[in-house]
C-alpha angles and dihedrals in degrees: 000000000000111000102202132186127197102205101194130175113256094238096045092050095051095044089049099025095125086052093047091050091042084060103053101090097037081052092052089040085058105038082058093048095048092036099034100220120122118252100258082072095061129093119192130184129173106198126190116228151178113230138174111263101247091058127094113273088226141027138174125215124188144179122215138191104243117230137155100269095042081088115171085250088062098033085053086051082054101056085047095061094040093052095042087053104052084040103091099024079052094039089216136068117257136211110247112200117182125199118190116216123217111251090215110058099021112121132189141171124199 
């Protein structure tokens, strides 16, 4: 699992729609490759929002499955490469935010 969400301005997402679409499965490719998990296990939303002007225009959320070697450091090189990839298909830099699930207690149904 990750369970990410793209957060993306109204305005932004109409006026690069086709780019955003275009990234969706490159984004899931790599969310499997940094996270190593196989892409049944991905869930992946773009939502349209109204947000205040100095805040960023985009911004990615994801849940993650948290195990030893899903350290803060590598989650933090995750980020990284998540951010450096919608960059350029978004023209503009979001903010990446990560939450670890407990592996415990996490549920889901399919």
């Amino acid at each position: 699992m990750p369970n990410m969400k793209l957060f993306v301005d109204h305005h932004l997402l109409a006026s690069r729609e086709a780019e955003i679409a275009a990234l969706l499965a490159p984004l899931r490719e790599l969310a499997c490759s940094e996270l190593a998990v196989p892409a049944s296990a991905c869930q992946l939303a773009v939502i349209g929002v109204v947000g205040l002007p100095d805040q960023p225009l985009a911004n990615m959320e994801f849940q993650y499955l948290a195990t030893p070697d899903r350290t803060p450091e590598r989650i933090s090189q995750v980020c990284a490469a998540f951010r450096a990839f919608l960059s350029a298909p978004l023209g503009t830099t979001p903010a990446i935010r990560s939450t670890p699930l407990d592996p415990a207690t996490y549920v889901a149904l399919k």
